[in-house]
N, C-alpha and C positions, 0 to 999 in steps of 0.2 A: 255486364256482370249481373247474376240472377242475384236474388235475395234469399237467403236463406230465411225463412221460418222455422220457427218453432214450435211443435206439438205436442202436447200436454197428453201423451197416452194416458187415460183412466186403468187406475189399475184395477185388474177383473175382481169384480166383488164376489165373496165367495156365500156361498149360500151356506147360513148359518145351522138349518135345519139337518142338511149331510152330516155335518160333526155332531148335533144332537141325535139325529140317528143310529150314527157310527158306535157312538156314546155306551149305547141303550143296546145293542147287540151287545159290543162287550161283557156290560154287564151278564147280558142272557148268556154270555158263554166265558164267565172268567173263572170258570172252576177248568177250565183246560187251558194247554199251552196254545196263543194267539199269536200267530207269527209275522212278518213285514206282507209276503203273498194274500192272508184272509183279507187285513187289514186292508190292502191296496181291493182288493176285489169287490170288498163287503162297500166299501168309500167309491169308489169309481176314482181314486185320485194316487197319484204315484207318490213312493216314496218320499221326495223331496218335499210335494205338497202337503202329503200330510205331517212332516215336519212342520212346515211353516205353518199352515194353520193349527196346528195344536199348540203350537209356542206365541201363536195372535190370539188364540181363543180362551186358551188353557194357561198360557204363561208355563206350558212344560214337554216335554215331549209324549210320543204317544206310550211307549214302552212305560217311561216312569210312569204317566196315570194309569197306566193299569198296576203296577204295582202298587201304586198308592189305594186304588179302588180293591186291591185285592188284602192288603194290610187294613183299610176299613171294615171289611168284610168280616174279615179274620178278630177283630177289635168288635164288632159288635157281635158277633156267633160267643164271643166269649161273656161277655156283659148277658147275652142274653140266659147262658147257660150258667150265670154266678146267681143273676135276677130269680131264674125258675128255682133253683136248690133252697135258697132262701125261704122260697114260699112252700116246700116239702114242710111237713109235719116230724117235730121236733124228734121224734123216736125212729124216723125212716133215716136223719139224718148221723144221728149218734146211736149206734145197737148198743142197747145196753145187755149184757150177761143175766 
């Protein structure tokens, strides 16, 4: 009767740098629609995986942080343009008659 052993497969480490990468294009292209195909292209890694690592990396999926990175975006373009009018000089902001 053989023995059965046990082998402790290592699960494959993922290289942390790809999703920082990945990261950092979206950014450079989140003013357009980013779809599963760029995503998988741009990453070298398929659907499933990029699931999983952005829900190990991120704690969320990829679709939502772009949403989320695109609502930040959208949150500070706004703060930035309340912050500038603010510093407009008081007569460019109220015309007066």
């Amino acid at each position: 009767m053989s023995k059965v052993v046990n082998l402790k497969i290592p699960k494959p480490t993922f290289d942390q740098n790809r999703l920082k990468t990945l990261c950092v294009w979206i950014d450079q292209n989140i003013n357009r629609s980013i779809g599963w195909a760029e995503l998988s292209a741009q990453s070298g890694m398929g659907h499933l995986e990029l699931q999983r690592e952005f829900g190990a990396q991120l704690h969320t999926s990829p679709m939502q942080w772009i949403r989320s990175r695109r609502r930040e975006l959208e949150q500070t373009t706004l703060a930035e343009l309340f912050v500038r009018q603010s510093q407009l000089p008081e007569k460019l902001i109220h015309k007066t008659n």
